[in-house]
C-alpha positions in Angstrom: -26.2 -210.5 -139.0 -24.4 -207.7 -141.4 -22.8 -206.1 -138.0 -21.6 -209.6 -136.9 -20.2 -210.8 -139.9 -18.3 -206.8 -140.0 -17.2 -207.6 -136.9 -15.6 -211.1 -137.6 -14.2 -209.4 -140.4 -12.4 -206.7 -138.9 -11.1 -208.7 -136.2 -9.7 -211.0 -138.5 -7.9 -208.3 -140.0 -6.4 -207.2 -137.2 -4.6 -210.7 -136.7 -2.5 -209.3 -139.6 -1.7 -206.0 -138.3 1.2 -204.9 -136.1 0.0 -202.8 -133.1 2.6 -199.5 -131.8 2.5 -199.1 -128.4 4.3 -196.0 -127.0 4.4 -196.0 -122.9 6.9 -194.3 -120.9 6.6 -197.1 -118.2 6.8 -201.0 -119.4 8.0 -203.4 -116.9 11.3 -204.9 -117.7 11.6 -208.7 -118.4 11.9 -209.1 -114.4 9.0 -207.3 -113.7 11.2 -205.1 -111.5 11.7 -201.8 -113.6 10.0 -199.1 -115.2 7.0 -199.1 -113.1 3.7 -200.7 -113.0 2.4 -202.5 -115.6 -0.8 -200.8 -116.2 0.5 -200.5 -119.8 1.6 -204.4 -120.2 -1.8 -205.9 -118.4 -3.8 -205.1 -121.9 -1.1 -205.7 -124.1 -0.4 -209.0 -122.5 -4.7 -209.5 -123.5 -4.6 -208.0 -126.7 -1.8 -210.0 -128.4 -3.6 -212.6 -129.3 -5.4 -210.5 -131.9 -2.4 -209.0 -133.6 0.4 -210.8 -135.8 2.4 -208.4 -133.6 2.9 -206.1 -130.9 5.6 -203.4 -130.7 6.0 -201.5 -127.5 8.5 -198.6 -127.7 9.1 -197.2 -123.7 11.8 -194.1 -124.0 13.8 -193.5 -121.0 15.6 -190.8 -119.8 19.3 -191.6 -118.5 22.0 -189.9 -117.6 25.8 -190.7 -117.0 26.8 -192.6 -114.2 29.3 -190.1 -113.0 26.0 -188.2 -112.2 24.8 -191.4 -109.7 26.9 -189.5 -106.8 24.6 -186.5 -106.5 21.4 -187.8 -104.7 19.0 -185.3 -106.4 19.7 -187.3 -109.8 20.1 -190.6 -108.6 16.7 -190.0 -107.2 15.0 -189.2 -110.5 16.7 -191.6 -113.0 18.2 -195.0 -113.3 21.7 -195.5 -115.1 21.0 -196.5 -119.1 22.4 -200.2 -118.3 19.3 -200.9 -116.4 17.1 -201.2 -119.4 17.3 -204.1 -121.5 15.2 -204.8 -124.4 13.0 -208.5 -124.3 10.9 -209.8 -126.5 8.5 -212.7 -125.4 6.1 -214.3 -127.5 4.5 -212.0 -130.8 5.7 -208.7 -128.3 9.1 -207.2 -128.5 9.7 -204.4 -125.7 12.1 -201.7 -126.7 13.9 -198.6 -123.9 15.5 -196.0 -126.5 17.3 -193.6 -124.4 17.6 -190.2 -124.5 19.5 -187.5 -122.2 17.6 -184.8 -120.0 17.3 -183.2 -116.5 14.7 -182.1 -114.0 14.8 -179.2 -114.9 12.3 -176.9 -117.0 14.1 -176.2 -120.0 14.9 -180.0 -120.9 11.3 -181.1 -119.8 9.7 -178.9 -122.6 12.1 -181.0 -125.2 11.4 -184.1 -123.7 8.5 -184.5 -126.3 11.3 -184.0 -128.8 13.6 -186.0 -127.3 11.3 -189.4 -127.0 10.3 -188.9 -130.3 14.1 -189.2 -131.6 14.6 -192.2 -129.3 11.3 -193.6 -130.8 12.5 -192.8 -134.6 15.9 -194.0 -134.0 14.4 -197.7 -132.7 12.4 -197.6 -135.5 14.8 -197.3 -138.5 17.3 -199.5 -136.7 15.3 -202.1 -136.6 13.4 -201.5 -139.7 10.1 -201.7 -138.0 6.6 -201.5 -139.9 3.3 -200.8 -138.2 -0.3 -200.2 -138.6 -1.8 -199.0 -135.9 -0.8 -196.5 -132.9 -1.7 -196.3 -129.2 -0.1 -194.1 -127.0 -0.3 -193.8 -123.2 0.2 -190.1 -121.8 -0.3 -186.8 -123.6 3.2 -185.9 -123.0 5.5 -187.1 -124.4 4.5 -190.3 -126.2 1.1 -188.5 -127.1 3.3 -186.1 -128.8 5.6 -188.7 -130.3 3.0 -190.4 -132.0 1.1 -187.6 -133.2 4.4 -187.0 -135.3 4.6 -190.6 -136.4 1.2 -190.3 -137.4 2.3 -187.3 -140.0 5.2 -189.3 -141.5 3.6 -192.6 -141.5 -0.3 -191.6 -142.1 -1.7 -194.4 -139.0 -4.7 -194.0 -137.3 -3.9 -193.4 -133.4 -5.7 -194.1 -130.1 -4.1 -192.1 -127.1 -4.7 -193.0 -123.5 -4.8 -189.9 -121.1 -4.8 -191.3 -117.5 -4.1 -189.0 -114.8 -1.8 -185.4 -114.3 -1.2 -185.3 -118.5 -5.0 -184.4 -118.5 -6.1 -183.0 -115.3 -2.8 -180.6 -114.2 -0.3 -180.3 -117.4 -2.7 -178.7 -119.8 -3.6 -176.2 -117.7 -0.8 -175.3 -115.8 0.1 -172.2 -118.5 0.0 -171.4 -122.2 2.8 -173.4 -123.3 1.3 -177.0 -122.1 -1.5 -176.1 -122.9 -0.9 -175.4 -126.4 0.9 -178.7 -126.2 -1.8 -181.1 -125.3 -4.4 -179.9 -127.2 -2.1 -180.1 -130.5 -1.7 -183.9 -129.6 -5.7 -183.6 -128.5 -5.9 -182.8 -132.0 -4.2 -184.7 -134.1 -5.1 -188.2 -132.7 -8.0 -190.3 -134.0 -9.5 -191.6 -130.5 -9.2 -190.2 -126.7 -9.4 -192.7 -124.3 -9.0 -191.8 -120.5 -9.7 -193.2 -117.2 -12.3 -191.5 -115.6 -15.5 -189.4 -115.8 -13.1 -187.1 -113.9 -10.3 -186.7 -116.8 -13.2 -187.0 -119.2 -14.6 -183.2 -118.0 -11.1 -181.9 -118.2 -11.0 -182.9 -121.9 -14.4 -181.7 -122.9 -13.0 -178.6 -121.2 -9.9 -178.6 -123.6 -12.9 -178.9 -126.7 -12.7 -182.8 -127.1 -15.0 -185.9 -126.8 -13.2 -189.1 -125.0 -14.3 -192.5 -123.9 -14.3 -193.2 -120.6 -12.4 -197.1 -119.9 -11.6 -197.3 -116.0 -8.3 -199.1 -115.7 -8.2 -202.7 -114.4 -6.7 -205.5 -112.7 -5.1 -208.9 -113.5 -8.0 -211.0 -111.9 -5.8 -213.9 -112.4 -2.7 -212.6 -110.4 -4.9 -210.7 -107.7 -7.8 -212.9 -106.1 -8.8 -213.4 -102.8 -7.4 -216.3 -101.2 -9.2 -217.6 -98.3 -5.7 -219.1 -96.0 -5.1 -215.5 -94.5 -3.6 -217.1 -91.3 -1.2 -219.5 -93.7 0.0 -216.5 -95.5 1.0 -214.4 -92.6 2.6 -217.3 -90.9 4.6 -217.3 -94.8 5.1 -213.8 -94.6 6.3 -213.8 -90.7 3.8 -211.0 -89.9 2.1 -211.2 -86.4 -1.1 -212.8 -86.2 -2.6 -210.8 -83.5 -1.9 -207.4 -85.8 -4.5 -206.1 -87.9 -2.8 -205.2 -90.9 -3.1 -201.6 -92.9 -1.6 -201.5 -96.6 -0.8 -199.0 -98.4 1.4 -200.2 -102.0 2.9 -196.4 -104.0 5.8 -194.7 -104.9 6.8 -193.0 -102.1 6.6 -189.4 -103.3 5.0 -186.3 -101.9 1.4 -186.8 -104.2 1.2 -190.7 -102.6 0.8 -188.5 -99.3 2.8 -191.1 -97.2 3.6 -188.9 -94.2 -0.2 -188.2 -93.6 -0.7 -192.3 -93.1 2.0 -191.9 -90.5 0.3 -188.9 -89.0 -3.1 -191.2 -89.0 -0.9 -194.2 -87.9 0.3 -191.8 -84.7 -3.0 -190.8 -83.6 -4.5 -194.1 -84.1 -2.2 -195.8 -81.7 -3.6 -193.9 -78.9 -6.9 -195.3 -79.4 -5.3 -198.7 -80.4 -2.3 -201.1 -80.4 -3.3 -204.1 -82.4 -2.2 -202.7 -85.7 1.0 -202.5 -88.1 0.8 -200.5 -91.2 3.5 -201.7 -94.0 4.0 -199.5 -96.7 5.3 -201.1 -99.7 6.7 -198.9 -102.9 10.6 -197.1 -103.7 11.1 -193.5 -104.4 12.8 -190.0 -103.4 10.5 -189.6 -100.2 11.8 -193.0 -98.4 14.7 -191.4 -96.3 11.8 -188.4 -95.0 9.2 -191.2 -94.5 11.7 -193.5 -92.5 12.7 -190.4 -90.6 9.3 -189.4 -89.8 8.5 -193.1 -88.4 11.5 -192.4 -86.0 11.2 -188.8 -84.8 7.5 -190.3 -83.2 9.1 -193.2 -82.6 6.3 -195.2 -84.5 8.9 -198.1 -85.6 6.3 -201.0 -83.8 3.6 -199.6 -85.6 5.1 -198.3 -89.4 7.3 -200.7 -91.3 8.9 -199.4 -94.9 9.6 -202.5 -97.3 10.7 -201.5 -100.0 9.4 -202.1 -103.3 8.1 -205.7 -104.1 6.8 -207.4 -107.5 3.8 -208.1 -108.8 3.5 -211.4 -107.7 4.3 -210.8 -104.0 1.9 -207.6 -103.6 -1.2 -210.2 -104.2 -0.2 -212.2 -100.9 0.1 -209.1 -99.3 -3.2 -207.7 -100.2 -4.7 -210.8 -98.8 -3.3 -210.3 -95.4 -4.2 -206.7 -94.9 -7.4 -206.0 -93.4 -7.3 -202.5 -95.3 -5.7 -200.9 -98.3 -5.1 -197.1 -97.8 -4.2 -194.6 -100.0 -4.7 -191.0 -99.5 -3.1 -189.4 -102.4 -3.5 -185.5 -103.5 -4.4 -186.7 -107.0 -4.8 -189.5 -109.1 -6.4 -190.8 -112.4 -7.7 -193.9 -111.5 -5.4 -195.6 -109.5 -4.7 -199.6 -110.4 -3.8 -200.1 -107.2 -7.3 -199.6 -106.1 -8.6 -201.8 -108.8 -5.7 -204.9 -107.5 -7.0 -204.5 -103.7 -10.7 -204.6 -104.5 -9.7 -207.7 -106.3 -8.2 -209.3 -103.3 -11.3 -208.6 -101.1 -9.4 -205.4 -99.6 -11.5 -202.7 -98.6 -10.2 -199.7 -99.7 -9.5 -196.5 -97.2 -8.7 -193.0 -99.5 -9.1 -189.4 -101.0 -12.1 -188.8 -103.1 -10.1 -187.6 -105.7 -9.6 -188.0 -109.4 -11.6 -191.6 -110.4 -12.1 -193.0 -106.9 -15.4 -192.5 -106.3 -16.6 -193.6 -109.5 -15.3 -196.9 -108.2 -15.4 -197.3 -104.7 -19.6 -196.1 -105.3 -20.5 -197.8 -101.7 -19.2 -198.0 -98.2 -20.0 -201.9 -98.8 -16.4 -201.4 -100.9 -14.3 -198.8 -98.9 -14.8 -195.5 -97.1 -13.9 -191.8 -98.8 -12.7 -188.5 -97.6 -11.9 -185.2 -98.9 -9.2 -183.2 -98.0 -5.7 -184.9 -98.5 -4.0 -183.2 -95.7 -6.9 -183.9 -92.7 -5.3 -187.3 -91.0 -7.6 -186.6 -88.8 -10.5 -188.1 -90.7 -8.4 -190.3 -92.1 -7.2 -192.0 -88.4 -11.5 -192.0 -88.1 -12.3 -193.7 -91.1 -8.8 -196.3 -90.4 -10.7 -197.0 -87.3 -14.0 -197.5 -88.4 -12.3 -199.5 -91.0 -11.0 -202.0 -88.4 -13.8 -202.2 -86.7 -15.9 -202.7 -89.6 -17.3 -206.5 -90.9 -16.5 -206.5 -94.3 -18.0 -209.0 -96.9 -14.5 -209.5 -98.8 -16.4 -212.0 -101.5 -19.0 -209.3 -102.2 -16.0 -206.8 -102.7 -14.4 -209.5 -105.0 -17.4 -210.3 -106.9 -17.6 -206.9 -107.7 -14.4 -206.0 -108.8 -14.8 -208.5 -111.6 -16.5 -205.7 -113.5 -12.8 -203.9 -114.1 -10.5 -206.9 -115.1 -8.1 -206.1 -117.9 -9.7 -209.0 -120.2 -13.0 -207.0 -120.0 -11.4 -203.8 -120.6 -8.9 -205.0 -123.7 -12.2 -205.9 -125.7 -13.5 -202.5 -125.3 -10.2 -201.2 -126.5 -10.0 -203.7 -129.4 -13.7 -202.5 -130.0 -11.6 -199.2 -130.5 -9.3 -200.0 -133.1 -11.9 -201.5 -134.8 -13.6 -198.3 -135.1 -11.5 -196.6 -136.3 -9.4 -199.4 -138.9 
């Protein structure tokens, strides 16, 4: 009774606090920039437990003079884009701050957020209580430094290359994450996976698995009705594959698998839905094997089209050369989508049975990834059973552990 009547009490004490969130990625009020909104999914849960919630999202910029040269334009979006919202008890900031891709600027970028951040804050005057920051670097960094000035407790979420590449990639990242490492109050990360990397780097972490919006992605029964809606060909069996189209999402190796497969096959059309720097080489690719029948680019689509999209595919695919624990994964399993991908970072923890999807190791063998494609197709999957159990990583499930969290340590 003494540990429920504690835990009453500290949650209504949170309902007076004001929760920091520091995120380099926060959907803008159109759900169109800053990508996906991993970030905004348990804010949009938690909010109802704090008087309010500040999210801070620093982004870099650089002058639009710069927008002719194709290696910028590729990288960052013109400062106008970003437009501070507020919508009920959350208010979204973008600071911005000037840098380039380039090493020299990338090792102030900690710096540089963390000015954007401060700047935000006196501006506006803003008080909080409580931190949590997403990524090791930069905003891990930023809030470690707010913690100094403003003596908060803070909660950082490590969830994919800031804890299994950057730390170890030489001395002077290294010696950069574990000083955040250090500093915070509570680790957080995605996966077993990430959790080794950090016991490695001498710290304990809790392991919370990313989610899903089970509202927003469901399985919907009227597959034939949708594509009719979506003008996609009945006949097709349909492969779906939803990423930024850069070099890790390993893209061209889906249309290697997509080229072997249709000489086993016809009845298929892979879409691959997602923006980036790799779109011109992907659509090139698709022509030089002359694949256009069989590989369509969309573009990028929001977050409430990708559900009817998942619900037309037959599988989701995703063979990337590293991840954390990809939401993606966690949006097609709750869609019924069997899932087709590298056993890499998180996966496996999640996709335990081939009742779920089908794994493989090595990024670059298309090979087995045009088998498992196949068997994929040819495969009866129960799409309710795959439903049912993705219920176990929905982003109301995983907010309370995280409120659990602050509650810890408040």
């Amino acid at each position: 009774m003494n540990v429920f009547k504690t835990l009453v009490r500290k949650m209504n004490e949170l309902t007076e606090k004001t929760l920091l969130v520091l995120t380099p990625c926060y959907p803008d009020k159109r759900g169109k920039v800053v990508g996906d909104p991993f970030v905004k999914y348990p804010v949009d849960e938690m909010k109802r437990f704090f008087k309010e919630i500040i999210v801070i999202s620093p982004q870099p910029y650089f002058p639009s003079l710069l927008t002719k040269f194709k290696f910028f334009r590729n990288r960052f979006t013109a400062s106008n884009v970003f437009q501070d919202y507020s919508y009920e008890n959350v208010t979204v900031f973008y600071p911005k701050f000037f840098t380039l891709p380039m090493t020299p600027f990338r090792k102030r970028n900690g710096d540089y957020c963390y000015n954007a951040s401060k700047r935000i804050l006196k501006k506006n005057n803003l008080k909080f209580d409580l931190i949590h920051a997403h990524f090791t670097w930069p905003c891990g960094y930023v809030a470690a430094k707010l913690k100094k000035e403003h003596k908060k407790k803070v909660v950082l979420t490590g969830h994919g290359f800031d804890i299994y590449e950057l730390p170890f990639r030489n001395k002077f990242w290294n010696k950069k994450a574990t000083d955040v490492l250090k500093k915070v109050d509570k680790i957080i990360t995605v996966s077993e996976s990430n959790k080794k990397c950090i016991k490695v780097l001498g710290f304990n972490s809790i392991v919370l698995t990313n989610g899903f919006n089970s509202k927003k992605f469901k399985f919907l029964k009227n597959k034939k009705g949708l594509k009719s809606e979506l003008n996609i060909p009945p006949n097709k069996k349909i492969i779906l594959h939803v990423g930024n189209l850069i070099k890790i999402k390993n893209q061209i190796n889906i249309i290697n698998a997509a080229n072997e497969l249709q000489k086993k096959r016809k009845d298929f059309v892979v879409y691959l839905i997602g923006a980036g720097p790799d779109k011109e080489k992907i659509i090139n690719k698709i022509k030089k094997l002359k694949l256009e029948d069989h590989v369509k680019v969309l573009g990028p689509k929001t977050h409430d089209e990708i559900p009817l999209w998942m619900n037309i595919a037959d599988l989701f695919v995703l063979p990337s050369y590293s991840e954390g624990n990809p939401t993606v994964m966690f949006e097609a399993l709750g869609c019924g989508l069997p899932f087709i991908g590298t056993n890499v970072g998180g996966v496996s923890e999640i996709i335990t049975s081939e009742e779920y999807g089908l794994l493989y190791n090595d990024p670059e063998d298309y090979h087995i990834l045009t088998e498992l494609i196949n068997r994929g197709l040819n495969k009866k999957w129960n799409n309710e059973k795959i439903t049912n159990y993705s219920k176990e990583f929905t982003w109301k499930k995983i907010s309370k552990r995280i409120i659990n969290i602050y509650n810890d340590i408040s």
